[in-house]
C-alpha positions as CSV (number, residue, x, y, z in Angstrom):
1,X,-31.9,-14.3,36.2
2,X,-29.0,-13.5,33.8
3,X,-25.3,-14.3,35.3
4,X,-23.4,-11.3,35.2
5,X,-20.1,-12.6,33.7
6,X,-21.9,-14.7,31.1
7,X,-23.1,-11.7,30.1
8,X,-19.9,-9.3,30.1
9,X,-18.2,-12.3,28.7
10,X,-20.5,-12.6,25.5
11,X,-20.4,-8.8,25.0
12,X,-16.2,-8.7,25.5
13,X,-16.9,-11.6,22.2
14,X,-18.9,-9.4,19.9
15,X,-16.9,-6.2,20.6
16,X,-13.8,-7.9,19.8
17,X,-13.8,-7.9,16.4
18,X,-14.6,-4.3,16.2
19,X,-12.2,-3.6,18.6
20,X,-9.3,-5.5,16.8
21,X,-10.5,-3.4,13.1
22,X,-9.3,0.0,14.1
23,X,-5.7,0.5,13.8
24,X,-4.1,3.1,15.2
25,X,-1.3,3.2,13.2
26,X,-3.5,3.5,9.8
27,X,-4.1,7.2,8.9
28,X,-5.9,8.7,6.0
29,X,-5.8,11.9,3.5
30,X,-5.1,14.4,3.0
31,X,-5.9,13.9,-0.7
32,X,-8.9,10.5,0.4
33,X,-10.2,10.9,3.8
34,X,-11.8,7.2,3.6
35,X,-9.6,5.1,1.1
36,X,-6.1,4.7,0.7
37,X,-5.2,4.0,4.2
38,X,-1.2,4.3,4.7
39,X,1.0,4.2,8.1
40,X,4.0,6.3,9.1
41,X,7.2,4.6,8.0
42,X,11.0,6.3,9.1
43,X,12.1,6.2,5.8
44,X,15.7,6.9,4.3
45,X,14.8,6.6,1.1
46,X,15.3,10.9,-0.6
47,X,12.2,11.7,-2.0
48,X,12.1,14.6,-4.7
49,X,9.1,16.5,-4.0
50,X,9.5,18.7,-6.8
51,X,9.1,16.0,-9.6
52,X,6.1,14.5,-11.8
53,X,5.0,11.6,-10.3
54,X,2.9,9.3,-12.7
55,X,1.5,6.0,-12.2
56,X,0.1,3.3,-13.7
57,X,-2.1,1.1,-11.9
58,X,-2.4,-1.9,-14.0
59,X,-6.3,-3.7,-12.2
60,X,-7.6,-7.1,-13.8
61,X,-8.6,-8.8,-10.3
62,X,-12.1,-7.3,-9.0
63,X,-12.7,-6.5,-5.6
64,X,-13.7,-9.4,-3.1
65,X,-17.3,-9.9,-2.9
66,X,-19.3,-6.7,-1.3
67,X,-15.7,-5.0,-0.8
68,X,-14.3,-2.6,-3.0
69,X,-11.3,-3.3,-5.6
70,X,-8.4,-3.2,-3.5
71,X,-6.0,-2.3,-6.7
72,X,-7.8,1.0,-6.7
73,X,-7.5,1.5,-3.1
74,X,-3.9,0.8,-3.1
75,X,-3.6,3.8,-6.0
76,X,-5.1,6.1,-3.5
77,X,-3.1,5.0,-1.0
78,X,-0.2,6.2,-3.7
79,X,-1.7,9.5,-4.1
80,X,-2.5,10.2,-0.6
81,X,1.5,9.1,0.6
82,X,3.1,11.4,-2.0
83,X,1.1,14.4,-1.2
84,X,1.1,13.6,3.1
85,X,4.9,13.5,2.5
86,X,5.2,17.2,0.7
87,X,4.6,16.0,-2.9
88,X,1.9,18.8,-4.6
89,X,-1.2,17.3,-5.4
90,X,-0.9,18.8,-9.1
91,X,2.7,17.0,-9.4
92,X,1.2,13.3,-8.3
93,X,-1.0,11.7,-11.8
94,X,-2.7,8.5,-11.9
95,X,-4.0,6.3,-14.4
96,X,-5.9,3.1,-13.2
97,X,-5.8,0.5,-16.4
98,X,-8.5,-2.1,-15.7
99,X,-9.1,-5.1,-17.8
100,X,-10.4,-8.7,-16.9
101,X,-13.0,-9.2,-14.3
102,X,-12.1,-6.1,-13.1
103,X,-13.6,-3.9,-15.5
104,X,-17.3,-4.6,-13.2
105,X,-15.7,-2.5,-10.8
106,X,-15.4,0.4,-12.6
107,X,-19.9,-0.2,-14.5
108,X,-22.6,1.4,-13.4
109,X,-25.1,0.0,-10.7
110,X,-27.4,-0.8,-13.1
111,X,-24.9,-2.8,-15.2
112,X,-23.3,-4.7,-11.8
113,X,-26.4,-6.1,-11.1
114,X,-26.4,-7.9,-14.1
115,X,-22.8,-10.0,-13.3
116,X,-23.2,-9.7,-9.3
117,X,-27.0,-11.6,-8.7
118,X,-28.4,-7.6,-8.3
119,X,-25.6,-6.3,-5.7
120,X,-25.1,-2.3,-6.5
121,X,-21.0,-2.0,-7.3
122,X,-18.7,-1.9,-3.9
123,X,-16.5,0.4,-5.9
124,X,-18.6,3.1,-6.8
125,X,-17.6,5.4,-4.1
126,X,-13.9,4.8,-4.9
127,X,-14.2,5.5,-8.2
128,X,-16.0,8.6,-7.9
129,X,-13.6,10.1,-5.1
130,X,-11.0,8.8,-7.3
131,X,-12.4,10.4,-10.6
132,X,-12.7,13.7,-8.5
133,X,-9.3,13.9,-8.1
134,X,-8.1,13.9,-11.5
135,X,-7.3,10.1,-12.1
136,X,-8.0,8.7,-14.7
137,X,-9.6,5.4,-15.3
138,X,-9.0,3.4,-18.3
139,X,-10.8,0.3,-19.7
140,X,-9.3,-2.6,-22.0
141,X,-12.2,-2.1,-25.1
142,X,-11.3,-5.4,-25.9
143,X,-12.0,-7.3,-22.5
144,X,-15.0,-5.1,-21.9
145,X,-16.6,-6.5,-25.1
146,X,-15.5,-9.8,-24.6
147,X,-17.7,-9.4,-21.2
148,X,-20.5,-7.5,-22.7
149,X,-20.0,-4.6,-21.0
150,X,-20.5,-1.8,-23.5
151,X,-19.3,2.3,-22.5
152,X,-22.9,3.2,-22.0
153,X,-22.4,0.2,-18.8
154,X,-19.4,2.3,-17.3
155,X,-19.9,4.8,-15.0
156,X,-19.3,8.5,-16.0
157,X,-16.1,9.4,-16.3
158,X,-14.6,6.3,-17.3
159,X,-12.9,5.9,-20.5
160,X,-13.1,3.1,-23.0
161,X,-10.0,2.4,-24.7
162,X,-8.7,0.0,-28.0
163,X,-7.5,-2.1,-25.6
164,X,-5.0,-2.4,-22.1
165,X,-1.7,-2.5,-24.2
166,X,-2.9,0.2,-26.9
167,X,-3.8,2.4,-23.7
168,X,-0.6,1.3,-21.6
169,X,1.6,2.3,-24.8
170,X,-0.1,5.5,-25.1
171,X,0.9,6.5,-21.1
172,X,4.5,5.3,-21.5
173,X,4.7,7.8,-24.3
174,X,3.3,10.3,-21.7
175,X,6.4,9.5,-19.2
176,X,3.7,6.8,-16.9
177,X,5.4,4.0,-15.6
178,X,3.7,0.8,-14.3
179,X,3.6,0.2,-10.8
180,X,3.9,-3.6,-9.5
């Protein structure tokens, strides 16, 4: 016969790391209903809702292993704070730059497999709902070749470019600025 407490006791063990996951505090949207998790701040800073907002996520880490790249989720997160806080969605652009090791992140399955011992890419789902909102996603040519990724290897919607400084230059002319 099973002791009773030895049982609760185990069960109180494996629910507490679920438990200790969820954040109340963390919200979501209203532009990415499962990225780009943001909290409520009280906030002095004025914030110009009427204005172009346009951003420049420079990405050469990947994601950690099986997760997705957390660079792009902190661009969502971006977008989604502008627009929760009365930003318009057409007033908030994004441009993801990704060069390095982080260009996997933005291939194909088929092409992930190759670099991640047959894993399917963590960021896919990101970069879709990312791609669906307008942002753009722009790979150092360069760095991709130097990895053997070729444009066929990125997934639709993704744009090879010269390279990360030819591309960068190119949004600075377009009023982008980089964000740390």
């Amino acid at each position: 016969m099973r002791n009773p407490l030895i049982v609760l006791a185990a069960a109180l063990m494996l629910a507490s790391p679920a438990m200790a996951q969820s954040d109340p505090t963390l919200r979501y949207g209203p532009v990415f209903m499962e990225f780009g998790s943001w909290r409520s701040v009280a906030s002095g800073q004025r914030l110009d809702v009427s204005q172009q907002f346009k951003a420049i996520f420079d990405t050469v880490r990947s994601g950690p292993d099986g997760e997705p790249n957390r660079r792009f989720d902190s661009a969502a997160r971006y977008m989604n704070l502008l627009v929760a806080h009365g930003v318009p969605r057409e007033n908030v652009h994004v441009a993801v730059v990704v060069h390095g090791p982080a260009i996997w992140d933005v291939t194909t399955d088929e092409a992930y497999r190759r670099h991640s011992q047959g894993e399917d890419n963590p960021s896919r789902e990101l970069v879709r709902a990312m791609l669906a909102q307008g942002v753009q996603f722009i790979v150092c040519g360069q760095a991709a070749l130097g990895q053997g990724i070729e444009s066929e290897d990125l997934m639709p919607g993704v744009t090879m470019a010269l390279s990360q400084t030819v591309a960068t230059s190119v949004l600075h002319q377009q009023g982008y600025t980089n964000i740390p």
